[in-house]
C-alpha positions as semicolon CSV with decimal commas, in nm:
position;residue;x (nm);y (nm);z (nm)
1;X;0,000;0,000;0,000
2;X;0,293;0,251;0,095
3;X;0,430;0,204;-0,244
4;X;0,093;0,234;-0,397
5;X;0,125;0,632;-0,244
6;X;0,473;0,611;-0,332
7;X;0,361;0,583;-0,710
8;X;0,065;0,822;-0,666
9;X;0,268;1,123;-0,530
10;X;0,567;1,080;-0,787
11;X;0,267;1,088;-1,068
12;X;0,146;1,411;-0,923
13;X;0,504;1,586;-1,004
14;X;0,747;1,379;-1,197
15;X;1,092;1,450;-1,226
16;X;1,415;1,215;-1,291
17;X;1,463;1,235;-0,897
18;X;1,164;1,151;-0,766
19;X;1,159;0,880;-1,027
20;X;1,486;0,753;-0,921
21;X;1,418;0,750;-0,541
22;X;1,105;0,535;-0,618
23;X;1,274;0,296;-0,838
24;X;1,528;0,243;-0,584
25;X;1,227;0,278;-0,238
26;X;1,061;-0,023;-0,475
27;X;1,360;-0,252;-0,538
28;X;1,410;-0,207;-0,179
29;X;1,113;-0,322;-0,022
30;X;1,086;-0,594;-0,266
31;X;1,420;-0,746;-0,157
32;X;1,278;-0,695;0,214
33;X;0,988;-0,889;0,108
34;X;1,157;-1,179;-0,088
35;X;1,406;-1,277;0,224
36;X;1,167;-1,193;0,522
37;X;0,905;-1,444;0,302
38;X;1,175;-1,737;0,284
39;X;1,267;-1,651;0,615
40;X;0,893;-1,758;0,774
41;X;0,875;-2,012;0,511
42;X;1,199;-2,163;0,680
43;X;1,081;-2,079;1,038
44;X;0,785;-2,287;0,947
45;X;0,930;-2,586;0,800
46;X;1,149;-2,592;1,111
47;X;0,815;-2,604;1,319
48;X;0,642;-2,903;1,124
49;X;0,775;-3,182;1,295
50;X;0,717;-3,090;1,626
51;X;0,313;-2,985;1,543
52;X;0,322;-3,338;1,420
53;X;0,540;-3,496;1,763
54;X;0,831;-3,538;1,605
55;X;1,083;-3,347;1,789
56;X;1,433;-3,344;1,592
57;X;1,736;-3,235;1,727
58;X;1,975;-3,149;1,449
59;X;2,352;-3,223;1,453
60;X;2,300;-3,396;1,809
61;X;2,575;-3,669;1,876
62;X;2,403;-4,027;1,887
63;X;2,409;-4,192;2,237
64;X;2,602;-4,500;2,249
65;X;2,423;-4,727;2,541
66;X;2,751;-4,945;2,607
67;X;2,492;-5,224;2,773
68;X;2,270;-4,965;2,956
């Protein structure tokens, strides 16, 4: 929505400045978007096994019961 306005008010009074700042405010938050989006993807494939009871503990050493 901010970019929507973003557009809106550089429409109003164009120049090569404005223009610029909005190509660059839009390549920004896009960026922002695309790694904050894989980030909560990640976060909630990490989270999957343990809604389903399946705790996993990654890179833990495996116990050895030497007769235990």
């Amino acid at each position: 929505m901010q970019l929507a306005a973003d557009i809106q008010s550089t429409s109003a009074a164009p120049t090569w400045e404005r223009i610029g700042k909005l190509a660059a405010i839009a390549v920004i938050r896009t960026a922002l978007n695309y790694f904050l989006s894989r980030e909560m993807k990640d976060d909630q494939a990490a989270e999957e096994p343990a809604l389903h009871g399946r705790a996993t503990v990654p890179d833990a050493p495996e116990r050895l019961s030497h007769g235990r």
